[in-house]
C-alpha positions in Angstrom: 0.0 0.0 0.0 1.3 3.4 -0.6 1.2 6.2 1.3 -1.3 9.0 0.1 0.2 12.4 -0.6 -0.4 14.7 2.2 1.5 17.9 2.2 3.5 18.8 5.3 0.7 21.1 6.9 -1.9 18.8 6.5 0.6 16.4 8.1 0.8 18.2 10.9 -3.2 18.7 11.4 -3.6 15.0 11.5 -0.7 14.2 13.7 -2.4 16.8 16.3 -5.8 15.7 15.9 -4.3 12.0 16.5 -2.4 13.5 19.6 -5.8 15.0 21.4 -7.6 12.0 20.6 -5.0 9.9 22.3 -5.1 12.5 25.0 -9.0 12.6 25.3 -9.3 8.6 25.3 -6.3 8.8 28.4 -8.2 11.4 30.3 -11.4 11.0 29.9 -12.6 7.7 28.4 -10.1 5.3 30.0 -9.4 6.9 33.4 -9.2 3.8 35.3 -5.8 2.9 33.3 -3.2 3.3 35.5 0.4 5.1 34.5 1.8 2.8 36.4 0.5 -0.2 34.3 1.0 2.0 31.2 4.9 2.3 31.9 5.2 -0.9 32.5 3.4 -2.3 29.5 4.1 0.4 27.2 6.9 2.2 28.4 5.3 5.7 28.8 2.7 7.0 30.2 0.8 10.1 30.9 3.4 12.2 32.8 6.1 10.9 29.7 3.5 12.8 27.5 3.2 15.4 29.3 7.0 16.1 29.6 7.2 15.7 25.6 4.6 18.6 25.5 6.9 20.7 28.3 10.1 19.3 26.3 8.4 20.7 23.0 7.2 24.0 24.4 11.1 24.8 26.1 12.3 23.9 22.5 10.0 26.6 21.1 11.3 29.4 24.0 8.1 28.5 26.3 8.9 28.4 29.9 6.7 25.7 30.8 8.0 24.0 34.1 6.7 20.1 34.9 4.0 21.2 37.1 2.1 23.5 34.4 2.7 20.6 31.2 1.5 18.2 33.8 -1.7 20.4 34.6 -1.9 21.8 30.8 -2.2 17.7 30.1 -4.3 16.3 32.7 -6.7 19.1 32.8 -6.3 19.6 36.5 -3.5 19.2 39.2 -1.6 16.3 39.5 -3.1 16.3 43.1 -6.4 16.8 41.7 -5.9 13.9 39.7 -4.1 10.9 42.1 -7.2 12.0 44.3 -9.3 11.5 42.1 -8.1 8.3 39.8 -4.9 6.7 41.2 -5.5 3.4 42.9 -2.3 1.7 45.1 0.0 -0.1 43.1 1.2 -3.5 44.5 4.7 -3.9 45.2 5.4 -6.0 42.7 3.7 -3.5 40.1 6.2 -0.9 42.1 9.2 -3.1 41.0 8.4 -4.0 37.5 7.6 0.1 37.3 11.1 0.8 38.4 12.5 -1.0 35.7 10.2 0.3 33.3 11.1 3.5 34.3 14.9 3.4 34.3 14.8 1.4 30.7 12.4 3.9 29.1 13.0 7.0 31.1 16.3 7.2 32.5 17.4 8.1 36.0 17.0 12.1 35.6 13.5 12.3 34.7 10.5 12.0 36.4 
C-alpha cells in the first residue's frame, strides 16, 4: 500500500488531531488505566506525554515548568488527579515500574 500524498501542513493537522484523541481517550474515556500499568506495559505514560509537551514548548522558548505541562495535560493538578483516579499499586507492580522507568526514562527524569 502506498502512502497518500499529504502535504507537510496537512501532516501536521492529522498528527495533532491523532495526539488530542490519544489525549481525550487517556483522560477521559479510560481513566481507570493506570500510568503505572502503562509504563510498564508500554513504556510511557501520561506524565512521559506530558513532559514531551513541556520538552516541545522549552524547544520553542516557552517556559513551561513540569508542574504546568503536567496540569496543561491532565486538565487539573496532578493532586487533583491521584485524588481522584490513582489506585495503590502492588509492590510488585512498584518493581516492574522501576525497571520500566529506568529502561524507558532514564534516571533524571520524572
Amino acid at each position: 500500500m502506498t502512502q497518500p500524498d499529504i502535504d507537510a501542513q496537512t501532516q501536521l493537522e492529522l498528527e495533532a488531531a491523532a495526539f488530542r484523541r490519544l489525549r481525550k481517550h487517556l483522560m477521559e474515556d479510560r481513566t481507570d488505566v493506570q500510568n503505572i500499568d502503562m509504563m510498564n506495559l508500554a513504556g510511557f505514560c501520561r506524565n512521559c506525554l506530558s513532559r514531551w509537551y513541556q520538552e516541545a514548548a522549552n524547544e520553542r522558548g516557552i517556559e513551561m515548568g513540569k508542574e504546568d505541562a503536567r496540569e496543561i495535560f491532565y486538565g487539573m493538578t496532578m493532586a487533583e488527579w491521584k485524588a481522584n483516579y490513582q489506585t495503590d499499586a502492588s509492590a510488585q507492580t512498584q518493581d516492574a515500574f522501576k525497571q520500566a522507568f529506568a529502561e524507558n526514562v532514564g534516571t533524571d527524569k520524572g
